[in-house]
C-alpha positions in Angstrom: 137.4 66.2 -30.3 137.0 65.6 -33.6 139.7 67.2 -35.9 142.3 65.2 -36.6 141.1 62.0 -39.7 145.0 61.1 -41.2 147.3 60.5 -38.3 150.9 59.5 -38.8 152.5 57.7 -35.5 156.1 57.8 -35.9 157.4 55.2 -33.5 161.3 54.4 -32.4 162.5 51.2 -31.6 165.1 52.2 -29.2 161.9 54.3 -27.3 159.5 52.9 -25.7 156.6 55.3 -25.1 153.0 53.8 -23.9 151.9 57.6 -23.8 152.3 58.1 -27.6 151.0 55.1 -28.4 147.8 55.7 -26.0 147.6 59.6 -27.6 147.5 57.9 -30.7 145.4 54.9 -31.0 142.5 57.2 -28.9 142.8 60.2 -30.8 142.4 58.3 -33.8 139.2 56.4 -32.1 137.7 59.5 -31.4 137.9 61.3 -34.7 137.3 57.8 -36.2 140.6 58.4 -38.4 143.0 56.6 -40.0 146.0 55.8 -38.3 149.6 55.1 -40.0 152.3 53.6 -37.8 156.0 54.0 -39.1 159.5 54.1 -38.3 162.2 55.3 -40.9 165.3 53.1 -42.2 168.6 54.3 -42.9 170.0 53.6 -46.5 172.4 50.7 -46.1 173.6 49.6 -49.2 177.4 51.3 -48.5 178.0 48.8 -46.5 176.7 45.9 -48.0 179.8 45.2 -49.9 181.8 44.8 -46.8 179.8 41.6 -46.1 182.0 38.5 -45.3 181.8 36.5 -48.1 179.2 33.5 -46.0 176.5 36.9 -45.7 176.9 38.6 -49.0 173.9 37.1 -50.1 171.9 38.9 -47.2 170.3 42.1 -47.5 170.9 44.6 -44.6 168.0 46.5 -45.6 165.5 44.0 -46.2 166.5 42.7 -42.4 165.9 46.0 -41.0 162.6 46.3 -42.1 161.3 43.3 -41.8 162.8 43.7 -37.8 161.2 46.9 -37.5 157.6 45.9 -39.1 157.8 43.1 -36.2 158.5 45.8 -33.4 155.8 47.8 -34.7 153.1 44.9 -35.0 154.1 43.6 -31.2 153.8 47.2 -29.6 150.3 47.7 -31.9 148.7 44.7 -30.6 147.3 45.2 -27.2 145.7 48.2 -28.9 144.4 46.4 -31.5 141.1 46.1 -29.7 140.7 49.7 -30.6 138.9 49.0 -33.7 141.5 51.7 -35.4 141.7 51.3 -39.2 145.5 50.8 -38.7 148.5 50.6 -41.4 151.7 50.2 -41.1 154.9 51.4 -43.0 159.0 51.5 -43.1 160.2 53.9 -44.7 164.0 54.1 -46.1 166.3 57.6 -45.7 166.9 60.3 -43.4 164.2 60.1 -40.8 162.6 64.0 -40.9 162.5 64.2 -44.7 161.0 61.1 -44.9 158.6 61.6 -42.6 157.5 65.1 -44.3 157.4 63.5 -47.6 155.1 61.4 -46.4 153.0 63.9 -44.7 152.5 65.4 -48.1 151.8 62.4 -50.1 149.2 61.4 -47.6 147.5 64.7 -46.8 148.4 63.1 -43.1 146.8 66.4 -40.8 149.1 65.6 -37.7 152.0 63.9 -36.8 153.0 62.0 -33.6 156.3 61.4 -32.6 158.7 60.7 -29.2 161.4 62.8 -29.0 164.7 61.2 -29.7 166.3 62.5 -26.6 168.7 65.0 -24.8 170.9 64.9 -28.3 173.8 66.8 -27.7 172.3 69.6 -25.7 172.6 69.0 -22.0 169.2 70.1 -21.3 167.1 69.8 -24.3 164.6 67.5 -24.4 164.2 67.3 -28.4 166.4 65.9 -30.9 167.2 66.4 -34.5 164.5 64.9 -36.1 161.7 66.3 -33.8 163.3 70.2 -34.3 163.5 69.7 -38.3 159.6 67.9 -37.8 159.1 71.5 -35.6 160.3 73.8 -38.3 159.6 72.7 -41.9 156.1 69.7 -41.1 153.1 71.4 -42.9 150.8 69.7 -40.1 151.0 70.3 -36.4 153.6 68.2 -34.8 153.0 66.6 -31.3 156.3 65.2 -29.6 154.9 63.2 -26.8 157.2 63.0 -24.3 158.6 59.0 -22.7 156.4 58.7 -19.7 154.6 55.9 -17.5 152.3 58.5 -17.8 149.1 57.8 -20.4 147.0 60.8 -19.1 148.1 64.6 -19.4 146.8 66.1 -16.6 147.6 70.2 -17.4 147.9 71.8 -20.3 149.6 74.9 -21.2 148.2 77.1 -24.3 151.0 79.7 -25.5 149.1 82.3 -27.4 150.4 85.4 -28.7 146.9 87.9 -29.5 147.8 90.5 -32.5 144.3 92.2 -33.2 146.5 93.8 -36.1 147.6 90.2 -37.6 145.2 88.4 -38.8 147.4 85.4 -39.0 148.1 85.4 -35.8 144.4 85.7 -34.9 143.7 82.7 -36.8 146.6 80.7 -36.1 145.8 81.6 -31.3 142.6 80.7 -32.6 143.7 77.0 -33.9 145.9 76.7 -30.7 142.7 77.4 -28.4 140.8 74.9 -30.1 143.1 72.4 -30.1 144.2 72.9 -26.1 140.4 73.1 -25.2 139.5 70.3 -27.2 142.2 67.9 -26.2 141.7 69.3 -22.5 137.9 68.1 -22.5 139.2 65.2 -24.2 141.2 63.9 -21.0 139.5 65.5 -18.6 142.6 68.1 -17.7 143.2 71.2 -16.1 143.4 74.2 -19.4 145.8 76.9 -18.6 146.4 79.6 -21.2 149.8 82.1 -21.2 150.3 85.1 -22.8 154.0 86.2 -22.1 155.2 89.9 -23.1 157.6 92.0 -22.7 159.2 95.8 -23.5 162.6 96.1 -23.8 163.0 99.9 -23.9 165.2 101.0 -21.1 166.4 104.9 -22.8 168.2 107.3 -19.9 166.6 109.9 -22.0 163.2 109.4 -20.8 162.1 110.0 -17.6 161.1 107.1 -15.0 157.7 108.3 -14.3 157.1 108.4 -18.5 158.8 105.3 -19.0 156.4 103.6 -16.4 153.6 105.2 -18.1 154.2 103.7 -21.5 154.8 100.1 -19.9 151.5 100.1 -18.4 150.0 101.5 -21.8 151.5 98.5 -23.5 150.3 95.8 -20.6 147.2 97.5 -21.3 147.2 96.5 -24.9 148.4 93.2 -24.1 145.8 92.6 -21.7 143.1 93.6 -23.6 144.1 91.5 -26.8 144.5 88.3 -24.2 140.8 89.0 -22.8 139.5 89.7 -26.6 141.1 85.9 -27.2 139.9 84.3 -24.7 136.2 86.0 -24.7 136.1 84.4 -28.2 137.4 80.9 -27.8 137.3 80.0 -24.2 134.7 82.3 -22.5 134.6 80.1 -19.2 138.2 79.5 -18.0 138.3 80.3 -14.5 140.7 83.1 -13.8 143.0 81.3 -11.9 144.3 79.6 -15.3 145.1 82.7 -17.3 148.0 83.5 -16.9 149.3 87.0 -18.5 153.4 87.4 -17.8 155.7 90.3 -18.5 158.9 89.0 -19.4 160.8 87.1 -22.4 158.3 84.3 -23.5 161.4 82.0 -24.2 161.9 82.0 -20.6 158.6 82.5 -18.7 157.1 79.9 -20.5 159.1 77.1 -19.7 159.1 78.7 -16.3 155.6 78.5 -15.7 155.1 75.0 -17.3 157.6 73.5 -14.4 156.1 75.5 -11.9 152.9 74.5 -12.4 153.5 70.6 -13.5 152.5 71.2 -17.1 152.6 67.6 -19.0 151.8 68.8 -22.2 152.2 72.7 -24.4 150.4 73.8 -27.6 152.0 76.4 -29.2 152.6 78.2 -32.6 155.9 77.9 -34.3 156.6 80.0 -36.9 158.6 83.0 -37.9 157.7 86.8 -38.3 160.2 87.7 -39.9 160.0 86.7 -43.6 163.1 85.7 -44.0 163.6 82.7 -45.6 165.0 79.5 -44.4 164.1 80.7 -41.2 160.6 78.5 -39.9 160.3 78.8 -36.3 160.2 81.6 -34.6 162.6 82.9 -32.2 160.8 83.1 -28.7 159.1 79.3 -30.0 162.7 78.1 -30.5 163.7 79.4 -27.8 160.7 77.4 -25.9 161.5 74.3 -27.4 164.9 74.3 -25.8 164.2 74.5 -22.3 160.8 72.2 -22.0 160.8 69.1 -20.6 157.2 68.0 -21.6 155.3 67.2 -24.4 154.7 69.6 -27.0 152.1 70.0 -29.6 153.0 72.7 -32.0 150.9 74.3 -34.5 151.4 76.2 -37.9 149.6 78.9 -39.8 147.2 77.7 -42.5 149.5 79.4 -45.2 152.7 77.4 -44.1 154.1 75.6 -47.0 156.6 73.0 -46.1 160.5 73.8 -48.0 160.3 69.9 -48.0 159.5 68.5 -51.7 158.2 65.2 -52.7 160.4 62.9 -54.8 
């Protein structure tokens, strides 16, 4: 696989996560790309006047740094064999802004993070920062889910075929590419989804007409999915291709437990044009009930509402 040349690892100190660190460090050997390890700072001058008067001399955010450069050199160095042209950097403000901006000053082409956690939905697997990284990151975001796990073993490829959208076309395209690629990669087991559905339920047509248009439409749907797959992955056994009527918010996530996914490339954006709103609903929807890793993608047009200081 080689795609990916300006990596950004975004690590957490509180989260110790041997998979992201492996994803990164051989992703990067692969491609032969730079790699850019940081963690993000809150400000903390507001409370630097409260200081007893024996510490006012100290500087809260010059500590914090300096504690989190250490953490980040003493996770790095048993990968440090890796030959990776590694840097590292702290970065002071609110963490997904920060981590943006720096995506666009660097031309960084993917970022790597673990997910921060349940937050305060019972059963969501991705916090603040990772959803905000989701919805407005000009590069395709990869939360890599806390495992002991350094391999992923299945991988799930959400694609929605328009042959009347080009954009969509380009950006199923992108995600078969990537799934294919990162499948061969580490030698896992590809699956590929294409969930629709048809929500017409009218007393005013008939049974017999309404079952007639519903296997028109899985017709269409089919035939886009095969036109897909014929031009990206040819070769996928059967048995992986998976085409699901029903909500893709919820057979998605469905089918990932079912089958033991550990890691989903998707798209996320919106279709709606409306603005302010970046991530589409059935994506958002996904993102919600997963409990692996997720590499989402964007179009090649998405510009980032994020600006650069």
């Amino acid at each position: 696989m080689e795609r990916f040349k300006n990596i950004l690892l975004v690590v957490n100190s509180q989260i110790e996560n041997p998979a992201a660190l492996t994803c990164a460090f051989s992703l990067a050997k692969n491609n032969n790309a730079q790699l850019t390890i940081i963690d993000v700072v809150k400000e903390t001058s507001r409370y630097q006047p409260i200081l007893p008067e024996s510490v006012k001399n100290i500087n809260l955010h010059d500590i914090l740094v300096e504690e989190k450069g250490e953490h980040i050199k003493h996770i790095v160095r048993p990968f440090q064999k890796e030959g990776v042209k590694t840097s590292i950097k702290i970065l002071t403000g609110i963490p997904f802004l920060e981590i943006i901006r720096e995506v666009i000053r660097k031309d960084h082409d993917l970022v790597i993070i673990t997910p921060e956690g349940k937050s305060e939905f019972k059963d969501m697997l991705f916090g603040t920062t990772t959803m905000n990284l989701m919805r407005k990151c000009p590069c395709p975001v990869w939360a890599v889910k806390p495992s002991s796990h350094t391999r992923f073993s299945k991988i799930l490829a959400a694609v929605d075929p328009d042959p009347g959208d080009r954009k969509n076309i380009a950006l199923n395209g992108k995600i078969l590419e990537l799934s294919s690629s990162l499948a061969e990669m580490q030698k896992s087991e590809l699956h590929i989804v294409h969930a629709w559905d048809f929500q017409i339920r009218s007393a005013m047509i008939p049974k017999h007409t309404m079952d007639g248009i519903i296997e028109e439409v899985r017709t269409m749907h089919s035939a886009g999915f095969e036109e897909l797959l014929g031009k990206y992955v040819p070769d996928i056994p059967e048995s992986r291709l998976h085409l699901i009527r029903g909500e893709a918010g919820i057979e998605i996530p469905r089918l990932a437990k079912e089958n033991d996914v550990d890691l989903i490339v998707m798209g996320t954006f919106s279709r709606s044009g409306i603005p302010g709103l970046l991530i589409g609903n059935a994506a958002e929807k996904i993102l919600y009930r997963v409990d692996c890793s997720v590499l989402a993608v964007k179009p090649a047009e998405f510009v980032s509402p994020v600006t650069v200081k």
